[in-house]
C-alpha positions in Angstrom: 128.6 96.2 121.9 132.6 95.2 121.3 132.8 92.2 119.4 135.9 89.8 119.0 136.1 87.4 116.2 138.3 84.2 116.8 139.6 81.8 114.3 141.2 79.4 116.1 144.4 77.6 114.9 146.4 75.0 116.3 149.3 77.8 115.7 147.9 80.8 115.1 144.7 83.1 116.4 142.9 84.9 113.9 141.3 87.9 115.3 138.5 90.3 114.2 137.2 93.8 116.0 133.2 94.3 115.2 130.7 96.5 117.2 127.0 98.0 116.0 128.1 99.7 113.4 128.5 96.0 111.7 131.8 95.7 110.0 133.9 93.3 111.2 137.9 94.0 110.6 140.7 92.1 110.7 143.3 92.3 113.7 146.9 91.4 113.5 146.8 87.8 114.1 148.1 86.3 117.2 151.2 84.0 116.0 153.4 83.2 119.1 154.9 79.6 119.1 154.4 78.7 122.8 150.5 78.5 123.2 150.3 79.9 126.9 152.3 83.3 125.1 149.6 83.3 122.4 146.1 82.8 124.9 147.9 85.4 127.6 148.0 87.5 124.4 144.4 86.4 123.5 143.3 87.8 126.7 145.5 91.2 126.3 143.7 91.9 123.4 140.3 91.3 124.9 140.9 93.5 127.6 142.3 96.4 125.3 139.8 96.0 122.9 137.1 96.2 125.9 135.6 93.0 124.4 131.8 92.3 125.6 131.4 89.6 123.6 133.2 86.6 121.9 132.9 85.6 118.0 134.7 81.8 117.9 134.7 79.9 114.8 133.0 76.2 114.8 134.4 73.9 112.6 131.7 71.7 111.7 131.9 68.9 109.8 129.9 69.0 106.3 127.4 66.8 107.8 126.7 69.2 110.8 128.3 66.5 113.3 131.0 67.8 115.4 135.3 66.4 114.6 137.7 66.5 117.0 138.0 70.1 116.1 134.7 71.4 116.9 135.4 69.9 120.0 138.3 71.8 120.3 136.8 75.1 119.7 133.7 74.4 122.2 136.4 73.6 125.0 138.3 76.5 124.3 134.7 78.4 124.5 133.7 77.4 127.6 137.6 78.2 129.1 137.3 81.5 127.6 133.9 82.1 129.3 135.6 80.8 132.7 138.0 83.2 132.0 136.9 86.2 131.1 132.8 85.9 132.3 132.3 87.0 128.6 129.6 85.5 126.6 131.1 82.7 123.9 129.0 82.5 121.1 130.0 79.8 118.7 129.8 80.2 114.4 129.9 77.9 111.8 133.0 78.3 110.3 133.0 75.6 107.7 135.3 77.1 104.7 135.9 80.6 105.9 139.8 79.7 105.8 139.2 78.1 102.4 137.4 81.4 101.5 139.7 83.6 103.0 142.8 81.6 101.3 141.3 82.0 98.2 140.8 85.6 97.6 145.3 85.6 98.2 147.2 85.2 94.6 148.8 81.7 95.1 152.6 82.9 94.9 152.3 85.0 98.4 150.0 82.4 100.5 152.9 80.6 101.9 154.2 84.1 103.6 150.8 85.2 104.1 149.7 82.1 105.6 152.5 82.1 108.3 152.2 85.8 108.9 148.4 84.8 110.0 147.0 87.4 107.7 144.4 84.1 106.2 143.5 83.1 109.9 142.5 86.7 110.9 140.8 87.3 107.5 138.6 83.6 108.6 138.1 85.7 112.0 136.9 88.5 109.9 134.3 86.3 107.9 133.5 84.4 111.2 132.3 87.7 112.6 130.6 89.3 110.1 128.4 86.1 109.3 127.6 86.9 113.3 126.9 90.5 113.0 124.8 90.0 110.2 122.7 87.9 112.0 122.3 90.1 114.4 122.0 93.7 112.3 120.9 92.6 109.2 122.0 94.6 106.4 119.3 96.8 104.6 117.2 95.7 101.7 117.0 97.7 98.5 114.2 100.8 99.5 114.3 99.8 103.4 116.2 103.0 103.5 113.4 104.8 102.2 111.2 107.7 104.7 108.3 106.4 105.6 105.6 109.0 104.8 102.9 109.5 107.5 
C-alpha cells in the first residue's frame, strides 16, 4: 500500500509518503497562495505518488469534541474521497505541529515555518502514528526464530 500523510493548513499542506515498509517521510510541503493552485497540486501529487490511501490530520479538541477545525478537516475528507475514490482515513493530530515545531531551534522557525518544512514534518508524525497502528513495530525478542 502508498500512503499520503496530510497536515492540513489554512495556507499550507503538509505532506508525507509511507507504504509497508512503515516509515513515513516528509514531502516538500505544498505552499501556493491561491487554494485551488495548492488542492490541484494536492491531487498531482496523489497521482504521482500512486496514492491508495489517505493519512489526514484531525484536530481534535483536548476534550475529544470536534472545533471548527476538525470540521474542516472531515469536509475536506469526504471531498477528497469524492475526488479521488481513495479511502480518507482521519488521525488525531492534537500537537503534532506543536511537536514538530519544537524539535526546530527557535531562531530558524519563522523561515522554516513559511517554507512548510513544520507542516510536512506534522504530516510525517500524522502518518507514522497511522502506520503504526497498522504494522506495529517489533517488541524486544519478537525478532527472535521460533524453534520447532
Amino acid at each position: 500500500m502508498r500512503y499520503i500523510g496530510i497536515d492540513l493548513g489554512t495556507r499550507r499542506i503538509g505532506l508525507a509518503f509511507g507504504d509497508e515498509l512503515a516509515v513515513a517521510t516528509p514531502l516538500p510541503a505544498l505552499t501556493q497562495a491561491d487554494p485551488t493552485q495548492r488542492r490541484a497540486a494536492l491531487l498531482a501529487v496523489l497521482k504521482e505518488r500512486r496514492a491508495q490511501e489517505i493519512v489526514l490530520g484531525h484536530p481534535l479538541n483536548m476534550d475529544d469534541t470536534e472545533g471548527p477545525k476538525a470540521k474542516e478537516a472531515a469536509a475536506f475528507a469526504q471531498e477528497l474521497h469524492r475526488e479521488t475514490g481513495l479511502p480518507v482515513h482521519l488521525v488525531d493530530e492534537r500537537l503534532t505541529s506543536h511537536e514538530a515545531e519544537s524539535s526546530i531551534a527557535k531562531s530558524k522557525r519563522r523561515d522554516i515555518r513559511a517554507s512548510g518544512i513544520i507542516d510536512s514534518r506534522a504530516a510525517t508524525l500524522i502518518l507514522q502514528d497511522y502506520l503504526n497502528q497498522l504494522y506495529p513495530p517489533l517488541e524486544a525478542g519478537d525478532d527472535e526464530p521460533v524453534e520447532d
